[in-house]
C-alpha positions in Angstrom: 104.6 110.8 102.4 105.1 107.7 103.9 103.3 104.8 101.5 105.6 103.4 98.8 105.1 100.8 96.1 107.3 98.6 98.1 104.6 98.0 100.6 101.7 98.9 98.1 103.0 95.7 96.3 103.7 93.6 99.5 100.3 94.2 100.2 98.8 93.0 96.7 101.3 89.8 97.1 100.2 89.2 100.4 96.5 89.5 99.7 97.3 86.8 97.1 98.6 84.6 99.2 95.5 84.9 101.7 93.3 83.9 98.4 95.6 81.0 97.8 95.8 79.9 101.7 91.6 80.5 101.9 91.4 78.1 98.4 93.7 75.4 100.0 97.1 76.0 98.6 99.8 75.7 101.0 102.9 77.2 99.1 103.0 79.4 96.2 106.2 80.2 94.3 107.1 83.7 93.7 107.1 83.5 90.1 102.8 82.9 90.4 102.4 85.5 92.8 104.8 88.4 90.6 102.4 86.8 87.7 99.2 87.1 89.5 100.0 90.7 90.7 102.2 91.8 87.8 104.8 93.1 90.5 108.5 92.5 89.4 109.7 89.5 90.4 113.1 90.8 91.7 112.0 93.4 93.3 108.6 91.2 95.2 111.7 88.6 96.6 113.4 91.7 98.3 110.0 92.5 99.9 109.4 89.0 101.1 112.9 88.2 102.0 112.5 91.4 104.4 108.8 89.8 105.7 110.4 86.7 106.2 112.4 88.3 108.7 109.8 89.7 110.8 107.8 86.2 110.3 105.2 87.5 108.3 105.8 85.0 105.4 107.9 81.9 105.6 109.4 80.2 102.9 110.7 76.8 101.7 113.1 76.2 98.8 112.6 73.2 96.3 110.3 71.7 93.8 107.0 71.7 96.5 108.7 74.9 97.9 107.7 78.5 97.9 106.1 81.1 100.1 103.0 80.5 102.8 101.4 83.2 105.9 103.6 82.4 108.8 100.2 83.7 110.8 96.2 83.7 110.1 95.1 86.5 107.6 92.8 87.8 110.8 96.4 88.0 113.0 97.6 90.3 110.7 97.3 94.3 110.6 98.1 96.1 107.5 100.0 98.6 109.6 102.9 95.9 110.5 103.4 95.3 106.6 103.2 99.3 106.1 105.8 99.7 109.7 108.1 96.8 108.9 109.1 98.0 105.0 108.5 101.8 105.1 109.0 102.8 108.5 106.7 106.0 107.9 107.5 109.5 108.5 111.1 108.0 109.7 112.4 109.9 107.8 111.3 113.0 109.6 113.6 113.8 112.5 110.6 115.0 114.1 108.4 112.5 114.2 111.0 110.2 115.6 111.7 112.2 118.8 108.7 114.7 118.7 111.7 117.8 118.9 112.1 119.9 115.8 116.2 120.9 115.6 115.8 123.6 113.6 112.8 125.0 115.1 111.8 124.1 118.2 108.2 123.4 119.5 106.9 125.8 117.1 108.0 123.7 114.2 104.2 123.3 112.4 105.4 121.0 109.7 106.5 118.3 112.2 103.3 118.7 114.3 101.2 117.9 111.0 103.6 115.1 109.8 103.1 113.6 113.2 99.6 114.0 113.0 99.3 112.3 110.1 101.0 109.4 111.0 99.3 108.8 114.0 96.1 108.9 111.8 97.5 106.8 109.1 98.9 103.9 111.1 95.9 104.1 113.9 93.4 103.8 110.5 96.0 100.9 109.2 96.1 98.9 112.9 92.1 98.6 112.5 92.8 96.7 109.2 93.7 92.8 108.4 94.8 90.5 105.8 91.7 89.2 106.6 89.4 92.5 106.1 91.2 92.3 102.9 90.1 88.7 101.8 86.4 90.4 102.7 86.8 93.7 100.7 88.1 91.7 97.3 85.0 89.4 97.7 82.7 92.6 97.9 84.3 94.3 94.9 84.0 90.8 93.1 80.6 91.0 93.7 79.8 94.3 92.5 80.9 93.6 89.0 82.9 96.1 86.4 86.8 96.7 86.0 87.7 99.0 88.2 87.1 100.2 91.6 85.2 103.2 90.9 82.9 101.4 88.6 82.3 99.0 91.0 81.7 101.2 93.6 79.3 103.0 91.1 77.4 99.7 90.8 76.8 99.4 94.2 75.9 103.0 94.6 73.3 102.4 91.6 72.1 99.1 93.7 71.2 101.3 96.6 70.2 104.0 94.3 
């Protein structure tokens, strides 16, 4: 489609670095935030090197060094992160310039493609770093290990 692990774990690394800028930490060094998230280190500097570019996370090298938000959790949408590493539904010719080469106007696998992006990154523009922050504290609260049991708590709750 067009969601890949690359932004799945930019996402996870960012929303730790919200945590850490809502607790007071200014910087935290990629080594903590692959630990924290269990993303591969390697791989989560590519990601960030490529958000550093776009000036969604800045960075300083040395002993005090490491990564911090270059904006306010609330100033950023999920879709940029999502737009900015995975460019979705590029990839279809179609979606790019709304023409279908091989088969014209009729072609009905570009009209869904670009229906579902327009869905996917209008539902991801409606979402911050910040909503995030607001989500995790929820599922905190809910108690168990996993999502679904923790949404089966609250259910229960309600019940």
């Amino acid at each position: 489609m067009g969601l890949t692990v690359k932004s799945s774990y930019a996402l996870r690394a960012l929303y730790e670095l919200a945590l850490f800028h809502k607790n007071g930490v200014k910087r935290v060094s990629i080594n903590e935030l692959s630990a924290k998230q269990k993303i591969p280190k390697d791989f989560l500097e590519k990601i960030f090197s490529e958000l550093r570019e776009y000036k969604i996370v800045d960075s300083v090298r040395g002993r005090y060094g490491g990564y911090a938000l270059s904006r306010k959790p609330e100033d950023l949408k999920l879709s940029e992160v999502i737009y900015i590493l995975d460019r979705p539904f590029q990839s279809y010719e179609c979606v790019v310039t709304g023409k279908c080469e091989t088969l014209g106007s009729e072609c009905a696998v570009g009209y869904v493609w670009k229906k579902i992006n327009t869905i996917l990154m209008s539902e991801l523009s409606k979402i911050t770093l910040a909503d995030l922050l607001k989500i995790g504290e929820k599922l905190e609260l809910m108690g168990g290990n996993t999502v679904e049991e923790k949404i089966n708590n609250a259910d229960e709750r309600r019940g």
